[in-house]
Steps between C-alpha positions, in 0.01 A plus 500: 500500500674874408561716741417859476666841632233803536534815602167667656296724704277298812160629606657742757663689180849354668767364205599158558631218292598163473482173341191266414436149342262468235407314165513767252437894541205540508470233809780757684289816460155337586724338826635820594207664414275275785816586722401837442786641301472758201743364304765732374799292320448115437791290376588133463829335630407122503674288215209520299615890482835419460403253191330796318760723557735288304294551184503927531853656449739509734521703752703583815316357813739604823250236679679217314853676631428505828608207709317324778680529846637208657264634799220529289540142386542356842223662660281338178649158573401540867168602444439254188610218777259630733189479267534151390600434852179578574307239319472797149501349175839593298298684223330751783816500705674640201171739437517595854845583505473772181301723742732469771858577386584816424757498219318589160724294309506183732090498499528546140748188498282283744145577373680372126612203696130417659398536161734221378419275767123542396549349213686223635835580551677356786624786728855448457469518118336846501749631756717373213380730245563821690891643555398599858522131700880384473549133400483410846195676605338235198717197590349511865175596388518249257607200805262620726211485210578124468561433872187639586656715769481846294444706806792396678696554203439818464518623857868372478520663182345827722793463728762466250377863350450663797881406613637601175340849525653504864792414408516731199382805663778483869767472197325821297399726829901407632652611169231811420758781707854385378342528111383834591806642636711361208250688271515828737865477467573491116247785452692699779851459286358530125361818684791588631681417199271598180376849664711624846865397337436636138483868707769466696726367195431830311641727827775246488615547145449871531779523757727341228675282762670129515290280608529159687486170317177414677307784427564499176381156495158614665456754299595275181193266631236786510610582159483176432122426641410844363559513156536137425178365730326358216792271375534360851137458491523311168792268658298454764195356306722296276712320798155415673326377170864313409463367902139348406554371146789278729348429778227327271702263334547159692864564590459865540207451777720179678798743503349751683278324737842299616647881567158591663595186745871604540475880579606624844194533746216521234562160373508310860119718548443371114564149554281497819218661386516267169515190752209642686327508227596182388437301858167647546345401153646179459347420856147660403478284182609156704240602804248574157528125346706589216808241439837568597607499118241766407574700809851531415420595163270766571752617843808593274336789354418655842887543545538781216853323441583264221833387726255397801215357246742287287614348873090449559504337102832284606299363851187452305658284240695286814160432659387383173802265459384359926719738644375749797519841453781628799776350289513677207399766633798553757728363189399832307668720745225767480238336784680571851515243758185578690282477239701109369449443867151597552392321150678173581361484860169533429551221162566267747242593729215575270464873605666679217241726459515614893879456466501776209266733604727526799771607274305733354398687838877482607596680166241751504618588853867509347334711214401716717815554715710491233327811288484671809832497617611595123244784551671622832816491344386650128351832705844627671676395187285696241490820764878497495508461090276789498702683742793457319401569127364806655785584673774426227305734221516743802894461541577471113290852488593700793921391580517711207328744575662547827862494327440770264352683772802474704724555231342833424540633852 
């Protein structure tokens, strides 16, 4: 059934609008109209919509750019577990659940979804059909369909979003001041140097005096950054677009993802955060039904990091072969001991999903700590860069300054 956006006017002359489910049109306005709306602006977002919209021209919809929020999603999961926990068939869950969530492109998404699985579909296939549900979001879906535990699936599947987002946002709010006062300091010296210095240099070369080696190398950048901005701009752009066309070849990408892993502070926080990542889904697919071969299939892309997913590729091939999954992965060199550890303990035990959802809380705690102490030690350090770019345009300017002065006395 479509689903509807109006705009209106209610019978105490107050604007309001909002969404509504209907068959065609004319259903919406004589619906709205017993609500007692006076319609204003009516217009279609289910799939049906979307369907006719591919036979007009083309033209720029910013709904289809905007992404759906991880927190958006997991609030939907939690709620969509909630309805058919309580007894709701799938096909009204799903109706249900377009006039709850508040995202205008995720109830676009899921009331083209409940449409699919009207006609038939199986959940996990229409999920399928949309970019927004990552191929584990279906694969778990998909197990829980045939396990008939779909509820419980999803509420794991709930959890697993909501501690992403967590995750996500400590690591954003932590990093939010140190990006600000790197930005605050490079406007401060192309300030300094593209407006305040260009002044002084013209008192400077009225005095027709020597001057030091590093002011004239200060002064040679301002030039520089003055009258030549748009070629550095233009090396700029090229470098970057160079950096991507590399970085998208196979060897290019593995290349830099093994430097991502070996640089000083960042990659230690990298590799944790990638084996957070890792831990936690690979345990949420096990606890979901889905076999270990799949899991580690789908896991490796959670790691961003071709090194770490070709170790995941190398483990999942051993367990095909009869062999467990600790050994190859400590042979890689990229999985640290805990996490071997962890993973062969609870093989042996039968608790490898508890086992590695306790690696994953232990490395979003280290996430945590780690990004925080690099944040403690980033805001001293970029106050005293600032401090003394500042200061050293003020010395290459003044010093000379102050010589000819003296020398004139």
């Amino acid at each position: 059934m479509p689903v509807y956006t109006y705009k209106g006017v209610s019978e105490a002359g107050k604007a309001i609008r909002g969404f509504v489910d209907a068959e065609s049109d004319r259903s919406a306005r004589a619906k709205l109209r017993r609500d007692g709306v006076f319609l204003t602006e009516l217009a279609a977002t289910s799939a049906g919509a979307a369907r006719r919209e591919d036979t007009s021209p083309r033209r720029l919809s910013f709904e289809v750019l905007r992404r759906v929020g991880g927190t958006d999603l997991a609030i939907a999961t939690r709620q969509l577990a909630t309805l058919i926990g309580a007894g709701i068939p799938l096909v009204e869950a799903l109706g249900a659940l377009t006039e709850q969530v508040e995202s205008t492109r995720l109830k676009s998404v899921i009331a083209r979804v409940r449409d699919r699985v009207n006609e038939g579909a199986a959940l996990a296939d229409a999920l399928s059909e949309t970019p927004v549900f990552s191929g584990l979001y279906v694969s778990m879906v998909r197990a829980g369909e045939a396990g008939g535990a779909l509820e419980q699936v999803l509420e794991r599947l709930a959890d697993y979003l909501e501690s992403q987002v967590r995750t996500r946002n400590k690591v954003v709010s932590i990093t939010i001041y140190p990006a600000i006062m790197f930005a605050v300091a490079i406007c401060v010296v192309l300030a300094l140097v593209t407006v305040v210095l260009p002044q002084i240099t013209q008192l400077l070369d009225s005095l027709n005096q020597p001057l030091p080696i590093y002011t004239r190398a200060i002064i040679g950048l301002s030039n520089l950054l003055r009258e030549f901005w748009w070629a550095l701009l233009g090396v700029f752009a090229v470098a970057v677009a160079g950096f991507r066309v590399a970085v998208r070849t196979e060897q290019g990408r593995r290349s830099f993802d093994a430097f991502k892993l070996r640089m000083p502070l960042f990659g230690k926080v990298l590799r944790q955060l990638a084996l957070a990542r890792f831990t936690r889904t690979l345990s949420t697919l096990l606890s979901g039904g889905i076999p270990i071969v799949k899991a580690l299939e789908i896991s490796k892309h959670v790691t961003n990091n071709t090194v770490l997913g070709e170790a995941v590729d190398r483990a999942r091939e051993a367990i095909i072969e009869g062999a467990s999954i600790a050994a190859p992965l400590r042979r890689s060199g990229h999985f640290p001991p805990l996490v071997t550890h962890m993973v062969d303990v609870g093989e042996r035990s039968g608790e490898l999903e508890a086992m590695l959802s306790k690696v994953a809380d232990t490395y979003d705690e280290q996430v945590e700590n780690s990004v925080g102490r690099m944040t403690a030690l980033l805001e001293p350090l970029l106050i005293l860069i600032m401090v003394g770019l500042v200061l050293g345009i003020i010395l290459a300017t003044l010093v000379p300054l102050l010589e000819i002065t003296s020398a004139i006395q």
